[in-house]
N, C-alpha and C positions, 0 to 999 in steps of 0.2 A: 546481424547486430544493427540496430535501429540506433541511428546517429546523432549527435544531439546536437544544440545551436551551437558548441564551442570545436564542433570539429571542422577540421582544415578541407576545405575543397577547389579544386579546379576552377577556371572560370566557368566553368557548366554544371558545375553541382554535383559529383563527384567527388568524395573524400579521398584524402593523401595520403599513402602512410607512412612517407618520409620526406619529407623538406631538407636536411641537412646533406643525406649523403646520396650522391648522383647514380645510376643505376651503368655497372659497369660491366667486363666480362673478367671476375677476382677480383680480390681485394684490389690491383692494381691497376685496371684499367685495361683496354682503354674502355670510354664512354661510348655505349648504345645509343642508336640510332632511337629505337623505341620507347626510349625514356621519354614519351610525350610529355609530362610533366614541367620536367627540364626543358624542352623546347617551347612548349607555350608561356614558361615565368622569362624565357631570355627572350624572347618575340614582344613580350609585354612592354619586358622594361628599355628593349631597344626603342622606342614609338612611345615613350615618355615626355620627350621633351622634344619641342616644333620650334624654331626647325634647329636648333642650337646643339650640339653635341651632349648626349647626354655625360658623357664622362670628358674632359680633358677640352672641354669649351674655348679656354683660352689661351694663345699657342702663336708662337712664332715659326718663320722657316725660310730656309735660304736653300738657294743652290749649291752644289759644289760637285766633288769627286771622288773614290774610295781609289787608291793605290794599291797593290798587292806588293807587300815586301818580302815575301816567304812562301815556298816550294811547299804546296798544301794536296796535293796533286794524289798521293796517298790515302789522303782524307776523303777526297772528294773529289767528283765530277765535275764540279758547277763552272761555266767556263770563263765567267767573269772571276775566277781565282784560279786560271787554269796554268798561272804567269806570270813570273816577277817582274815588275815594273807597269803590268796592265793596269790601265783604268776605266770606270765604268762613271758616266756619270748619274747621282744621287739629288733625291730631293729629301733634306732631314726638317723636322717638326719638333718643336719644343712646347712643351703645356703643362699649363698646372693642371689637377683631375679634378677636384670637387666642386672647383667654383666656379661661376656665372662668365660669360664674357666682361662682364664689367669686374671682375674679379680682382683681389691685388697679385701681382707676381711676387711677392712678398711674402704668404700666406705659407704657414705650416702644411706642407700638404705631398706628397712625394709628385716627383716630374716627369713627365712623358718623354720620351726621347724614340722617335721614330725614325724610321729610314728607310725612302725609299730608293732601292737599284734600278736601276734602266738598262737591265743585260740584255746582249743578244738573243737568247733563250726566253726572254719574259722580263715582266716587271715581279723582282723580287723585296717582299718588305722585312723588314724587321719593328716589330711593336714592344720597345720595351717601353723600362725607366732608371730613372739615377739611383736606386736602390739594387743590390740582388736577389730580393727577396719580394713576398708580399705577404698580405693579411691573410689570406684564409686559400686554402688547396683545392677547393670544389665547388665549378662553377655555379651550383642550387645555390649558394650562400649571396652571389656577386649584387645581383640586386638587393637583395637587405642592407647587406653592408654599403652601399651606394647609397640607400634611403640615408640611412644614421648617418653619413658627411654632408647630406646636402640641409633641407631645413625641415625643422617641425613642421606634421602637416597642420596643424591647429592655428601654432601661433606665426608659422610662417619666417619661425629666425633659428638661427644654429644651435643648438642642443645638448649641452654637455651631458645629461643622462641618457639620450639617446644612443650618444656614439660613444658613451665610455660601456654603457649597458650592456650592448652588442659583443663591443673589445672584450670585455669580464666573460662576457660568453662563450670567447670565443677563442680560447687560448692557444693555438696555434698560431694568433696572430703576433702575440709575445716580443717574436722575433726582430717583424716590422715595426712593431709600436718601438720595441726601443732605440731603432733607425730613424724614424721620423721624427721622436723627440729630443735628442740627440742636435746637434746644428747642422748635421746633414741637412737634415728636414727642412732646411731654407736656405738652399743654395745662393750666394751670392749673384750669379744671372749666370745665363744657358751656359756661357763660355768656360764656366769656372766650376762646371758639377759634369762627373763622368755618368754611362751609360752602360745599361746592362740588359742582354736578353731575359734575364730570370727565368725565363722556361729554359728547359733540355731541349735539345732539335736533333735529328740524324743525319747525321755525313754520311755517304754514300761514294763509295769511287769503281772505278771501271770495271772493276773486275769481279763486284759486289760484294764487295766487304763493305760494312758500315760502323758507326761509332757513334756515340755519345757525347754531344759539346754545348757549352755554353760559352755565350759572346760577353766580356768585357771591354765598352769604349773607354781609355782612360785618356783626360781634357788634358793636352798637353801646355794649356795655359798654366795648370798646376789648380788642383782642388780646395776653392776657399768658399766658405761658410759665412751666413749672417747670425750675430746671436739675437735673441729674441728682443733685444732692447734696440737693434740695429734694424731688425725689420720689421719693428712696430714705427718707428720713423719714418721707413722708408713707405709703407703701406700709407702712410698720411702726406709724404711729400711728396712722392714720387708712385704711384701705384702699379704706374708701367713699368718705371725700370729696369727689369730684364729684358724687355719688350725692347725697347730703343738702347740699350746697349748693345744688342745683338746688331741691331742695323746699319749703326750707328759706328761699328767698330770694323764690320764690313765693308762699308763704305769708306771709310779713311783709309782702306787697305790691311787691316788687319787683319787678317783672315784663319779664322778660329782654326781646330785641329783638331782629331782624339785618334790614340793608336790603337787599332783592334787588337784584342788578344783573344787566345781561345784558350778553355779547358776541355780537353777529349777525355774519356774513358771508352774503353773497350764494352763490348756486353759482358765480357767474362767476368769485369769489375765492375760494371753493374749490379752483378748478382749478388757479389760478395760485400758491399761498398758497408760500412756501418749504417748510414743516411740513406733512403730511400730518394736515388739521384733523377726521381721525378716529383718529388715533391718539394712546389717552388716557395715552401714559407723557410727551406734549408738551402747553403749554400754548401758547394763541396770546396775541403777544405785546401789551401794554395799549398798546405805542404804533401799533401796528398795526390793532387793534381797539380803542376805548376802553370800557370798560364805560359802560351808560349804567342812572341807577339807575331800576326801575320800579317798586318797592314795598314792603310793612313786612313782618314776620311779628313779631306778639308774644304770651307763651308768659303766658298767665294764670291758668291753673286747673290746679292738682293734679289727679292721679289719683284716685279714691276709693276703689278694689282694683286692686291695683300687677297682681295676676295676671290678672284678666281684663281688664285697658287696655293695661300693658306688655308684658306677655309673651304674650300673645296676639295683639299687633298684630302685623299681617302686610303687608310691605309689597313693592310688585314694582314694576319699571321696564315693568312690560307693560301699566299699568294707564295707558293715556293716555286723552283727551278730546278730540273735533273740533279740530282746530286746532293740536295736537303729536304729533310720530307718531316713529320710530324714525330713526338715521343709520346708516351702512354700518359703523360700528364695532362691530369683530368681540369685544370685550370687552359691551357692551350687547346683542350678538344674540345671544350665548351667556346674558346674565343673564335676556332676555325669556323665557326656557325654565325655566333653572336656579329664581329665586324662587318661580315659581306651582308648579312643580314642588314644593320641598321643603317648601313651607307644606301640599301637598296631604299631605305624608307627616308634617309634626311636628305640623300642627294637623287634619286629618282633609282628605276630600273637601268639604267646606261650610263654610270656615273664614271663607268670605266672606259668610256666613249671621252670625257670631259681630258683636254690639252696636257693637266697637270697628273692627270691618271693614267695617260694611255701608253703603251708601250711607247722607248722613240726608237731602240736598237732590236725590235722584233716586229715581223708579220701576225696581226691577227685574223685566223682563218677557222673559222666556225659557224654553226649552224641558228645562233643566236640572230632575233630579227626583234625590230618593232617597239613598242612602247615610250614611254614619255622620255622627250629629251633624245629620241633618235638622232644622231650624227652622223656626216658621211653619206654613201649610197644607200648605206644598210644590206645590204651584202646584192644588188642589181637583181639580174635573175638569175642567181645561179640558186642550186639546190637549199633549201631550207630543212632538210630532213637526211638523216642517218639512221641506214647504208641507203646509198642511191649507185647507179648507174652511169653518170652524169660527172665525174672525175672531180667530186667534190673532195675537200679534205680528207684523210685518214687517220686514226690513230695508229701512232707506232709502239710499237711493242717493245720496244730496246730501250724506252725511256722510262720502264718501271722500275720501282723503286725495289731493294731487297727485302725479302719475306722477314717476320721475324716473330716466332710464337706470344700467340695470348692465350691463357685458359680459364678457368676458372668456373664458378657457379653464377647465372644474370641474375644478378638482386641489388640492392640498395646496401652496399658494402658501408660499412663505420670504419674508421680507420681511427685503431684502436690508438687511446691517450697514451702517453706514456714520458716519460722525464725529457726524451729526444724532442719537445717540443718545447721545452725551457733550458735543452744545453747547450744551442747555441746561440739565444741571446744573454744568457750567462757568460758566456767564453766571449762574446763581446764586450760586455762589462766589465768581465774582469781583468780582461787578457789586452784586448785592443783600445778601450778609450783610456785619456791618461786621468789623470786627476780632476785637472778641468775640465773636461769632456764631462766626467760623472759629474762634478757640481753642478754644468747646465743643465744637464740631462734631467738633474733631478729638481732642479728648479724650472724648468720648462714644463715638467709633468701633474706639478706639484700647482703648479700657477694654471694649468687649464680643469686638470682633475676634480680640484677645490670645488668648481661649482656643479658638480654631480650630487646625488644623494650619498648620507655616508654612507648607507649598506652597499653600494657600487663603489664607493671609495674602497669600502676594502675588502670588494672580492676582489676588482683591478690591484689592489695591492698586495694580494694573495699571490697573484699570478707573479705579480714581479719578486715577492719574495721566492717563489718556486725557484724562479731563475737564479735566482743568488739572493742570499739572506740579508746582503749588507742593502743591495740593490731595495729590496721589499722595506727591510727596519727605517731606509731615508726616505722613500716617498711618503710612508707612516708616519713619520716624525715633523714632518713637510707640511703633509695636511692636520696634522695635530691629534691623530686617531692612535689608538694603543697598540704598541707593537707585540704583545702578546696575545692581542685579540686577533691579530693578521698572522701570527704564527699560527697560533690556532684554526684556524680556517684555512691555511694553508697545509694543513697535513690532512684534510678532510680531503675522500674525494670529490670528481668533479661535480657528479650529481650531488652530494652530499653539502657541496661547496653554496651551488646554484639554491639547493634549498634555504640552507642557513640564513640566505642573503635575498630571500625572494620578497618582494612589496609585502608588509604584512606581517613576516615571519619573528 
């Protein structure tokens, strides 16, 4: 079949034949190595932006410590929780994602929340944010959706039909969007908004049993919110503000806090879970799983130069420890690539050489040499090469992680629509925001959405009425569009939806 000028191709000329869904092994993953596609769109968009982070640019971060206050030893191997009362010391990172280093800390926009461990065994990270959840499940999507937050490429400014066009498209995001709009979405500063792994990860312990767990940091300063009339001020008076509260509150001795909690499932409850507990646009739910809290982090020492602690720290979901390893979540297996990748290209090939990177509580003993930014001896003469003769390092075999079946057919899996993609940010509408919550929510949405086109106005309002009817009829009522035309197009399907609403149609 002879191709024409509107088909999708590689950077080599090469036609795609799937952009949306990442090429796995089953419906569930995990993600192929062979998916060149996927790996040349995340290599692209790592190397987008020189030398500034392309995602989460603007960012604070302090030193401090995580405490173990709970017997997790069942769980897990990892030895920096091997111990009630142990500590490990941490470097954590705070940032907004879409915007510019000159960015406000103020800006609607969900927040980074990193961590990193300095255990005996390695430096162990954790890359979340102050949400549980995010916009979309599969890494092929991460860059588009990053285009539509940052700016029009034409006109060079922010885009409300861009990034509402995208969201309309993209209804699993649902969930997140009515997190961000919401006053979560602008945390009052770092100290005052909790932290969430949002992927799944696997615990592992001695004996090789493993589990199922997601991390919640909750800010034990207590969780408060700016409304939108409160961080439009503050973006014009103060555009730092989170920025210098954080330092600022440290330095007078106040020294922040969050307690880690976890939620475990078994594989067995895996299987059976109603929610697919690797798909990070859902959370599983507290009465289902209840969080159980295992320990402290708290943030006590400033940075001493912002650039080589901050902006140099470099942190990856790849960097695990005996006793935590990766889950089939195809958003985390695109990230184990994507971070170590882009740090290799903003901060050089030996970035993990750099003070604020390097292990302090472990040996590194390997066969890496050379390249820009080399640190240290760079390994003298001893062996460069594995297996040698020459009593170089070994790997050991007792530090493997537990088997655990994938199968499937390798293709470009869809993962099929279905209402689970509208119940629970429904069940957060209806169930968990109170009254005032929904009136901002709906006035926060109502006040950016406005300047989109109407056919984007009300497929985005399609989607929110899926979620709930009352949820959909007020954002329609908001922008001033007919709420029987948004019912309407809301009982279409999704293709059915996308055409109704297409430029043109």
């Amino acid at each position: 079949m002879t191709q024409d000028k509107n088909t999708y191709t590689t950077g080599f000329g090469a036609p795609v034949d799937d952009d949306i869904n990442s090429k796995t092994a089953g419906v569930k993953g995990p993600i192929l190595l062979q998916d060149t596609h996927l790996l040349e769109k995340l290599s692209h968009f790592d190397r987008e932006r020189i030398p500034e982070r392309v995602v989460h640019a603007k960012g604070s971060g302090a030193h401090g410590y995580f405490e173990v206050t709970a017997d997790v030893t069942k769980y897990t191997r990892a030895k920096f929780l091997s111990q009630i009362g142990k500590r490990t010391d941490i470097f954590a990172r705070f940032s907004t994602v879409g915007g510019e280093r000159g960015s406000a800390d103020a800006e609607r926009d969900p927040r980074g929340f990193a961590v990193k461990f300095y255990t005996e065994e390695g430096n162990y990270d954790m890359t979340g944010n102050n949400t549980p959840v995010f916009f979309i499940r599969d890494p092929l999507k991460f860059p588009d959706f990053i285009h539509t937050q940052k700016r029009h490429p034409g006109t060079n400014l922010k885009d409300a039909n861009m990034f509402w066009d995208f969201l309309s498209l993209t209804p699993e995001s649902i969930h997140q969007v009515t997190v961000l709009f919401s006053d979560r979405g602008t945390p009052k500063n770092y100290r005052h908004m909790n932290g969430y792994s949002s992927h799944t990860f696997k615990w592992y312990n001695e004996s090789g049993e493993y589990f199922w767990v997601q991390y919640h940091f909750k800010t034990e300063q207590g969780v408060q919110n700016l409304t939108r009339g409160e961080a439009a001020t503050l973006k014009s008076e103060d555009p730092d503000h989170a920025t210098r509260d954080l330092y600022e509150a440290i330095g007078r001795g106040e020294h922040p806090s969050w307690r880690l909690e976890v939620q475990i499932m078994t594989p067995e409850q895996a299987k059976e879970y109603r929610f697919d507990p690797f798909d990070i646009t859902k959370v599983w739910f507290h009465a289902d799983f209840p969080p159980i809290t295992i320990g402290r982090m708290v943030l006590n020492q400033n940075p001493e130069n912002y650039f080589a602690e901050v902006e140099q720290a470099a942190f990856s979901p790849a960097n695990f420890v005996p006793g935590i390893a990766a889950s089939p979540d195809k958003m985390l297996q695109g990230r184990l690539f994507s971070y170590h990748d882009t740090h290799i290209h903003r901060l050089g090939p030996n970035y993990h050489l750099l003070p604020i990177n390097r292990p302090k509580a472990a040996k590194v003993n390997y066969y890496q040499r050379d390249g820009f930014m080399t640190l240290g001896d760079n390994g003298g003469h001893s062996p460069n090469y594995y297996p040698n003769s020459f009593g170089g390092p070994e790997p050991q075999p007792s530090f493997s992680e537990p088997d655990f079946d994938i199968s499937g057919m390798a293709k470009r899996h869809s993962y099929a629509l279905s209402d689970d993609d509208f119940f629970q940010a429904g069940e957060l509408y209806r169930r968990v925001m109170t009254d005032e919550d929904r009136d901002h929510l709906i006035g926060n949405i109502a006040s950016h959405l406005c300047n989109a086109q109407k056919r984007i106005q009300l497929r985005q309002a399609a989607i929110f009425y899926k979620a709930d009817t009352d949820y959909g009829s007020r954002v329609a009522k908001g922008l001033g569009i007919d709420v029987g035309e948004v019912k309407r197009i809301a009982e279409m399907s999704q293709d059915e939806r996308v055409k109704a609403t297409k430029e043109g149609a």
